[in-house]
C-alpha positions in Angstrom: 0.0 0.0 0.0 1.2 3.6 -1.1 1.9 6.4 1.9 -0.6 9.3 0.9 0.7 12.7 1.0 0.2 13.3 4.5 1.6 10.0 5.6 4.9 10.4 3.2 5.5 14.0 4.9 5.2 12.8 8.4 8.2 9.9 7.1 10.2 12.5 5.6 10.5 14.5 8.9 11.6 11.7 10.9 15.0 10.6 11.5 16.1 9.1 8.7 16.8 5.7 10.7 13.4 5.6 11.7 11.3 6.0 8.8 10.7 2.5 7.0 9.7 1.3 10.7 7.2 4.7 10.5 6.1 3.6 7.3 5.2 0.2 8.4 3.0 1.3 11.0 1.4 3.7 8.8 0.7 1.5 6.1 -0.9 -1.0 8.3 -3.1 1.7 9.6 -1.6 0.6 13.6 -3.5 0.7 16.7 -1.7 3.7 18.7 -2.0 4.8 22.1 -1.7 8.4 23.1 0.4 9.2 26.5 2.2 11.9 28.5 5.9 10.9 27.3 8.8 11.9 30.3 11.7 10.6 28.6 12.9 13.7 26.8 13.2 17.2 28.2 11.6 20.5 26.8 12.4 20.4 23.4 10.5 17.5 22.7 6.2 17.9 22.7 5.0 15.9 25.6 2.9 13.7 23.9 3.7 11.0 22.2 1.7 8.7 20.1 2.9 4.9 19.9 2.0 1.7 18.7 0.1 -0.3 21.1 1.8 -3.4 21.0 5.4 -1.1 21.2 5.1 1.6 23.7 8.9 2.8 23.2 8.6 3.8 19.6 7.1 7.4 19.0 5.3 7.8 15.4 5.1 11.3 16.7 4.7 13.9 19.9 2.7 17.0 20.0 1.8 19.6 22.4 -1.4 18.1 24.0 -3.0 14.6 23.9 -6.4 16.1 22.0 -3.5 17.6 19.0 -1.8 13.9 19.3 -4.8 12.1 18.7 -6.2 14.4 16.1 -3.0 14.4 14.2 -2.8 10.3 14.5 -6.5 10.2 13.0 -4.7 12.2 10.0 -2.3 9.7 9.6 -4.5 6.8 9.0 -3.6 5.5 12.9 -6.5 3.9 15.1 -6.6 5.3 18.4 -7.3 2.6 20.9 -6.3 4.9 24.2 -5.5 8.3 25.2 -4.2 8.9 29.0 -3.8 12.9 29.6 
């Protein structure tokens, strides 16, 4: 299945070591959960949006959990949980 425009962009802008495993997730239209993420310090959104059966790898963060789960919607994810 082809990345659409959205999905390809979101690949682009990741590290480049992390993109075919982005891509897989997106192309299988992945199960995500949505969480507060404390790993990383203030240069990093604080929430990150992860596939549900792998918790320590981030498709994404963004400022709030309602912006993370919109912006996982966009992506073709299913969100399955959000914790605030």
């Amino acid at each position: 299945m082809a990345l659409n425009q959205a999905q390809q962009a979101h690949v682009n802008g990741a590290f480049p070591e992390c993109r075919s495993k982005i891509a897989k997730y997106l192309e299988e239209n992945a199960e995500v959960v949505v969480y507060r993420q404390n790993e990383c310090g203030s240069d990093v959104e604080p929430y990150a949006v992860a596939p549900k059966v792998e918790h320590d790898f981030w498709l994404g963060c963004w400022d709030t959990p309602e912006l993370a789960a919109a912006q996982a919607c966009v992506l073709g994810l299913r969100v399955v949980e959000v914790t605030p």
